[in-house]
Structures are given as structure tokens and as C-alpha cells.
PyMOL commands that place a pseudoatom at each C-alpha (Angstrom):
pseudoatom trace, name=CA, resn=UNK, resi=1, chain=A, elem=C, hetatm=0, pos=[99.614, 153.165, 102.276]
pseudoatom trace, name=CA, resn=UNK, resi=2, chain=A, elem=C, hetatm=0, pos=[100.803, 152.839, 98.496]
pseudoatom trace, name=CA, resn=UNK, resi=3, chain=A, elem=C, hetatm=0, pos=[102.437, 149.750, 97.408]
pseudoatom trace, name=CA, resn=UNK, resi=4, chain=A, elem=C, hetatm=0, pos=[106.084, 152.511, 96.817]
pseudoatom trace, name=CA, resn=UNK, resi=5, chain=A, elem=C, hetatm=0, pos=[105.942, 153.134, 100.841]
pseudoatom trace, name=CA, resn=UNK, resi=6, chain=A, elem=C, hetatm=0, pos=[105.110, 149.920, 102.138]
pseudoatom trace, name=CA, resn=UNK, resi=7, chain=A, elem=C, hetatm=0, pos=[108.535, 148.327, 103.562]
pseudoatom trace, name=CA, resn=UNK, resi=8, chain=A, elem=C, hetatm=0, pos=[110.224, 145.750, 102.223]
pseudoatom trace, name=CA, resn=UNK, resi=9, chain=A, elem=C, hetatm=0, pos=[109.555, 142.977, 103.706]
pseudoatom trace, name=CA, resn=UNK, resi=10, chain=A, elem=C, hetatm=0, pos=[111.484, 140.258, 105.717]
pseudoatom trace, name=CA, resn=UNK, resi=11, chain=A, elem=C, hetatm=0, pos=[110.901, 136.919, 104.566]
pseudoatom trace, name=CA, resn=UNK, resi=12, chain=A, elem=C, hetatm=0, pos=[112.927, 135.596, 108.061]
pseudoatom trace, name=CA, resn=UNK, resi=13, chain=A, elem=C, hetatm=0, pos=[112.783, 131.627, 108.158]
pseudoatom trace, name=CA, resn=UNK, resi=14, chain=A, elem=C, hetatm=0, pos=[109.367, 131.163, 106.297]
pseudoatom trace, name=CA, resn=UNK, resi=15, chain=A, elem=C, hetatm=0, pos=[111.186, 130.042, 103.228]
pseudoatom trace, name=CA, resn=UNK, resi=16, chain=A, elem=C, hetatm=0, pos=[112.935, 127.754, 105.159]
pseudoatom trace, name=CA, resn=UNK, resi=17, chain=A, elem=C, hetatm=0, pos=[110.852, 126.156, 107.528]
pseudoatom trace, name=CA, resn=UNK, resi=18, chain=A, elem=C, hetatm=0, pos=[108.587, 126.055, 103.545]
pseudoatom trace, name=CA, resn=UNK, resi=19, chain=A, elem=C, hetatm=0, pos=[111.441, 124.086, 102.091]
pseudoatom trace, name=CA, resn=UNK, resi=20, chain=A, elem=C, hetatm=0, pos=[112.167, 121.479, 105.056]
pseudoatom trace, name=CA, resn=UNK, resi=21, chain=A, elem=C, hetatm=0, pos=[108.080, 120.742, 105.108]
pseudoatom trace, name=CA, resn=UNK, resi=22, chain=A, elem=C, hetatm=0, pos=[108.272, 119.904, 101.539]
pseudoatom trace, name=CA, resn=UNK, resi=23, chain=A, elem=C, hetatm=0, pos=[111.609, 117.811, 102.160]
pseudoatom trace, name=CA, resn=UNK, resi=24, chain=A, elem=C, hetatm=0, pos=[109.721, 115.869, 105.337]
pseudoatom trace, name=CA, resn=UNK, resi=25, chain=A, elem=C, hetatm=0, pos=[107.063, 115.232, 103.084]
pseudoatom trace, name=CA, resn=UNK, resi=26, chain=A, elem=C, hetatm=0, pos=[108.908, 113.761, 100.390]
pseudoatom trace, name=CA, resn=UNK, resi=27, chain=A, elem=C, hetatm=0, pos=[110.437, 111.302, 103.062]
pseudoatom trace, name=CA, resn=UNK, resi=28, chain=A, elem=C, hetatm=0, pos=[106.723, 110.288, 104.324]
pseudoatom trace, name=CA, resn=UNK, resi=29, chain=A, elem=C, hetatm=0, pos=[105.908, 109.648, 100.818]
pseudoatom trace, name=CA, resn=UNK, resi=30, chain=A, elem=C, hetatm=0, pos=[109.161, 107.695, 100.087]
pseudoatom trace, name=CA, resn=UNK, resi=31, chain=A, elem=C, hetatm=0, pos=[108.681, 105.601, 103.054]
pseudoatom trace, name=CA, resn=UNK, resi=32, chain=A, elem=C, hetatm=0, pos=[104.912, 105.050, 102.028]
pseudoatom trace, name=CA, resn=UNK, resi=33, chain=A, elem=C, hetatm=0, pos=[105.851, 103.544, 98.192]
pseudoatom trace, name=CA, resn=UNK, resi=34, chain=A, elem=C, hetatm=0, pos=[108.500, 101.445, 99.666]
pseudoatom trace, name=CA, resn=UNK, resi=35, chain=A, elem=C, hetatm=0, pos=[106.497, 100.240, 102.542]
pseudoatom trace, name=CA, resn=UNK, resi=36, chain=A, elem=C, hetatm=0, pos=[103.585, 99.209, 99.543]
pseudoatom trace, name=CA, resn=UNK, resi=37, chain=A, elem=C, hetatm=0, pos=[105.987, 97.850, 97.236]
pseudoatom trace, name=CA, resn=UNK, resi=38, chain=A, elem=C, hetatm=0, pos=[107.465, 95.580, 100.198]
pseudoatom trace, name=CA, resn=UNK, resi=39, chain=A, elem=C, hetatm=0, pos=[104.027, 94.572, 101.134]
pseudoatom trace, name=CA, resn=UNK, resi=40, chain=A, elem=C, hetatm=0, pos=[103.186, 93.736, 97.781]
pseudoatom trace, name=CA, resn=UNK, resi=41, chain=A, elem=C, hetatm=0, pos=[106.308, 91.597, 97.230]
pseudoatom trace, name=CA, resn=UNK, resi=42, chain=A, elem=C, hetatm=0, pos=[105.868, 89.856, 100.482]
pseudoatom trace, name=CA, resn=UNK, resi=43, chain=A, elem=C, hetatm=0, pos=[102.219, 88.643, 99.520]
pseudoatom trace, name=CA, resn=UNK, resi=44, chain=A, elem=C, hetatm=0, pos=[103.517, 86.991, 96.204]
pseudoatom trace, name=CA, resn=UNK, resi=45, chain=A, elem=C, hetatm=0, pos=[103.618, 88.572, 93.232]
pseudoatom trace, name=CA, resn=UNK, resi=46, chain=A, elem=C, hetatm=0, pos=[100.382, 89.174, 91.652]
pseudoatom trace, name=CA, resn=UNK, resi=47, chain=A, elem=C, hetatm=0, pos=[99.601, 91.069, 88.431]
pseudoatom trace, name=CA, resn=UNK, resi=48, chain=A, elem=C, hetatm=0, pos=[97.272, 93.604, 90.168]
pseudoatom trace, name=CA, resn=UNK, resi=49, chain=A, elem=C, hetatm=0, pos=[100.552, 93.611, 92.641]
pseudoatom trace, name=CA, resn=UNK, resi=50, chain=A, elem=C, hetatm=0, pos=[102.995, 94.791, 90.343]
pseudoatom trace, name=CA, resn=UNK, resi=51, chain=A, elem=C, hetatm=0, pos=[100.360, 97.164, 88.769]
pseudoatom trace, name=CA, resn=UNK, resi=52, chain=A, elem=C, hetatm=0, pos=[99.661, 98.816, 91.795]
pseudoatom trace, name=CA, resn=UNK, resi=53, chain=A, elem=C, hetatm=0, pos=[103.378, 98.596, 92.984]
pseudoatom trace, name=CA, resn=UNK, resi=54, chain=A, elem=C, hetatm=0, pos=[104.270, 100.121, 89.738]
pseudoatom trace, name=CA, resn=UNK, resi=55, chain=A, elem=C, hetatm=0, pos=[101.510, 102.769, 90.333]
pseudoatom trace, name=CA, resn=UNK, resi=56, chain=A, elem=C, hetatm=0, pos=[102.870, 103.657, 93.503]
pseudoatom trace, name=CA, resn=UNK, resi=57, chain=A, elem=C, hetatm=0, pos=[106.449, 104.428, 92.099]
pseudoatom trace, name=CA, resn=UNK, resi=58, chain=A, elem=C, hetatm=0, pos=[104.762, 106.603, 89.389]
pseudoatom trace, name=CA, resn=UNK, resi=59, chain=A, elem=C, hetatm=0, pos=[102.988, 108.562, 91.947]
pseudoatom trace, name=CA, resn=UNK, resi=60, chain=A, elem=C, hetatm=0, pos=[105.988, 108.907, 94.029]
pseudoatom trace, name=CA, resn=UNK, resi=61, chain=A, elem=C, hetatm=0, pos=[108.149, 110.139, 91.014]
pseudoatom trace, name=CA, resn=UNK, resi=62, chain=A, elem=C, hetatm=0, pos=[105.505, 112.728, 90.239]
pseudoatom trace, name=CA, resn=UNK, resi=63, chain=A, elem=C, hetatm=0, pos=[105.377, 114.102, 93.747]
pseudoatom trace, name=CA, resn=UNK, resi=64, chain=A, elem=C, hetatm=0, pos=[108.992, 114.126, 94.236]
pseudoatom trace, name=CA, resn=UNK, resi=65, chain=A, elem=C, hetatm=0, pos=[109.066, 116.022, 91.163]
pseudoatom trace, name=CA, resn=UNK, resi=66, chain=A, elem=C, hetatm=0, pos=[106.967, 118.662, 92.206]
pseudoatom trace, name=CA, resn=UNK, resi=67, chain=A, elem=C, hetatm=0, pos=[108.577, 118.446, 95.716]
pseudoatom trace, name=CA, resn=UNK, resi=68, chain=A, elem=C, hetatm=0, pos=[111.698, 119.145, 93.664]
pseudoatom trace, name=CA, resn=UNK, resi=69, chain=A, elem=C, hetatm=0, pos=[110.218, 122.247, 91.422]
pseudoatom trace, name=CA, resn=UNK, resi=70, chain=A, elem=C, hetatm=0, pos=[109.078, 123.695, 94.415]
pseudoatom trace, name=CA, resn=UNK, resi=71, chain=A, elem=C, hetatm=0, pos=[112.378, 123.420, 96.101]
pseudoatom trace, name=CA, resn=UNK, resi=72, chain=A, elem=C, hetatm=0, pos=[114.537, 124.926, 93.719]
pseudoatom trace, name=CA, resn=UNK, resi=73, chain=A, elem=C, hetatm=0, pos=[111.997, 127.675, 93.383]
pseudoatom trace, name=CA, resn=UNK, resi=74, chain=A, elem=C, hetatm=0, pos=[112.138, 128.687, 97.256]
pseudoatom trace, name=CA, resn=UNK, resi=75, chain=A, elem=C, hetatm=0, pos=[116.245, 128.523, 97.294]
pseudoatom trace, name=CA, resn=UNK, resi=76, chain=A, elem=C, hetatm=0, pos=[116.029, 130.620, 93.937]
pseudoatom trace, name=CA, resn=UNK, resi=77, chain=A, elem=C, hetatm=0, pos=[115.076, 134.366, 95.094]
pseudoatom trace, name=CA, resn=UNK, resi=78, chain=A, elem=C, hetatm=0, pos=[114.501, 135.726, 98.208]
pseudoatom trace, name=CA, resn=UNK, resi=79, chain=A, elem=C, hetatm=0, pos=[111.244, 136.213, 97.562]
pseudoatom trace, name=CA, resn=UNK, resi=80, chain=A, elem=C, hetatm=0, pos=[109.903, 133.174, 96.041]
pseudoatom trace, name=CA, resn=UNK, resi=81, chain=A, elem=C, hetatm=0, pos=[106.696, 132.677, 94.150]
pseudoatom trace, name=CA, resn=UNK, resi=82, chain=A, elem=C, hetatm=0, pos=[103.377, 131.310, 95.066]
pseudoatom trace, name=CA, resn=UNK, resi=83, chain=A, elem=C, hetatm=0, pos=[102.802, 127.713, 94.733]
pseudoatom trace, name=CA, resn=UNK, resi=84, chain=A, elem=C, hetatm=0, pos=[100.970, 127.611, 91.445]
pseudoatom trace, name=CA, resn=UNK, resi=85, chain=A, elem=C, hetatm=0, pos=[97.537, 126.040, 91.869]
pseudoatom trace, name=CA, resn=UNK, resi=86, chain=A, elem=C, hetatm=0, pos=[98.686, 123.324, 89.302]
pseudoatom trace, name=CA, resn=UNK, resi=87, chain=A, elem=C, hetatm=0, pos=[101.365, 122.183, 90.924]
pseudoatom trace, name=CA, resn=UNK, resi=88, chain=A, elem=C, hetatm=0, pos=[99.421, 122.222, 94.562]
pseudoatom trace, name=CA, resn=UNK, resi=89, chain=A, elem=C, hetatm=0, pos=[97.048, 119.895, 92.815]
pseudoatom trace, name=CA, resn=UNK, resi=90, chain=A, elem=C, hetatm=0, pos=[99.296, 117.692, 91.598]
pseudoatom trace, name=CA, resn=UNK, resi=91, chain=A, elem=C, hetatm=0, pos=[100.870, 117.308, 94.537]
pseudoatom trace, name=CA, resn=UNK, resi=92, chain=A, elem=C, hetatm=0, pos=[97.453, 116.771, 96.186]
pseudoatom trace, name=CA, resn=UNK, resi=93, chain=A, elem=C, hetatm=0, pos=[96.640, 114.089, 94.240]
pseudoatom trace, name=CA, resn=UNK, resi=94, chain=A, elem=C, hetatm=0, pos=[99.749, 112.346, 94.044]
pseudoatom trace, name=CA, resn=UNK, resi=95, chain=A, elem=C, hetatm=0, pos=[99.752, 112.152, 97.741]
pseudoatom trace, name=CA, resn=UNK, resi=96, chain=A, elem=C, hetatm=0, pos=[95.931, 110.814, 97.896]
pseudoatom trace, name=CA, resn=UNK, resi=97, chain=A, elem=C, hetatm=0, pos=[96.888, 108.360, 95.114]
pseudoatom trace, name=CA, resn=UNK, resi=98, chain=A, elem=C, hetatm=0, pos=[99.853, 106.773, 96.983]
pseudoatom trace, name=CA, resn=UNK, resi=99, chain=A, elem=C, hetatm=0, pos=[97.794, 106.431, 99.913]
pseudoatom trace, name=CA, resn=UNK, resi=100, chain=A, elem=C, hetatm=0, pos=[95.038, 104.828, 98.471]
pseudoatom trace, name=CA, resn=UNK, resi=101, chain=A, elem=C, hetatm=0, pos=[97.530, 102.216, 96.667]
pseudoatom trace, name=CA, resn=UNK, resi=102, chain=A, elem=C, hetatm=0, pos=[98.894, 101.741, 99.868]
pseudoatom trace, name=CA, resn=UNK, resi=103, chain=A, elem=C, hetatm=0, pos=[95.955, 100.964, 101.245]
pseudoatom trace, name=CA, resn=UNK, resi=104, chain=A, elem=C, hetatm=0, pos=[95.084, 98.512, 98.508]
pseudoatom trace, name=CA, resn=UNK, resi=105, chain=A, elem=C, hetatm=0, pos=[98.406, 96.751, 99.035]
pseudoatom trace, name=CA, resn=UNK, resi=106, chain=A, elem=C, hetatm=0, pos=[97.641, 96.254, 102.468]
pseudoatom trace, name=CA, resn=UNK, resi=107, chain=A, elem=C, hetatm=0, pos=[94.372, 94.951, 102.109]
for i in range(1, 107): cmd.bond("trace and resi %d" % i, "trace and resi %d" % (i + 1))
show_as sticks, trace
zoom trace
């Protein structure tokens, strides 16, 4: 079949359920930073406690950023574009980050 006779196709929900997942993530992740930042104020404050703190919002702001590109990108067209591999990696590692800082708050 030739790409002028395929059908058009019918993006039904995908875009959708595609934007909530990105908006439930960027809750998990927002709960995350604020649940290291109030362990890390509850301990004292610390220098490597503020740093990491202060690393956490970072990371946060840079995933809710891309959360936020991506977004506006799937509500944009009906057909949306691919998540651009630099923008799945940041995400990536903002998420890994955050969850490592939280994990060296808690400890």
C-alpha cells in the first residue's frame, strides 16, 4: 500500500491518555522534591541539605519543563510529534536525579 492510499488515521484517546501520564508524572515528581526538601528541613539544616534540597528543586523545574513542552505539543495538532530523543533523556534523567537526592535526604 503507498503512503497516498493508506487511511488517515484516528488518533482516538492516545493523545490523551499521553498527556494525563505526563501530568500524573509531574505530580509524583512534585510530591517527591517536596517530600526531600521537608525531610531535609526536618533533620536541621545542613549545607549538603540545602545543596541537595536545592538540587532537587532544579531537577524538578527541569522535568516540569519538559513535562510542560511535551504538553503543549500533544494539545497543539492532532497529530502530534514524536517525543524527541533529547527531551526523553532529559526527562529520564531528571527523574533518576530526583530520586537519587531523595534518597540521599532520607538517608
Amino acid at each position: 500500500m503507498t503512503p497516498a492510499a493508506r487511511p488517515e488515521r484516528d488518533p482516538g484517546l492516545q493523545p490523551e491518555r499521553t498527556r494525563l501520564a505526563w501530568r500524573r508524572t509531574t505530580l509524583a515528581a512534585t510530591v517527591a522534591a517536596v517530600l526531600a526538601l521537608r525531610s531535609a528541613l526536618q533533620s536541621g539544616l545542613s549545607a549538603a541539605g540545602v545543596v541537595v534540597g536545592a538540587l532537587c528543586l532544579l531537577l524538578w523545574l527541569g522535568f516540569l519543563s519538559v513535562a510542560q513542552r511535551r504538553v503543549l505539543a500533544l494539545s497543539a495538532t492532532a497529530r502530534p510529534p514524536a517525543l524527541t530523543p533529547r527531551h526523553a533523556t532529559a526527562a529520564i534523567l531528571c527523574t533518576v536525579a530526583l530520586a537519587a537526592c531523595g534518597a540521599a535526604l532520607v538517608l
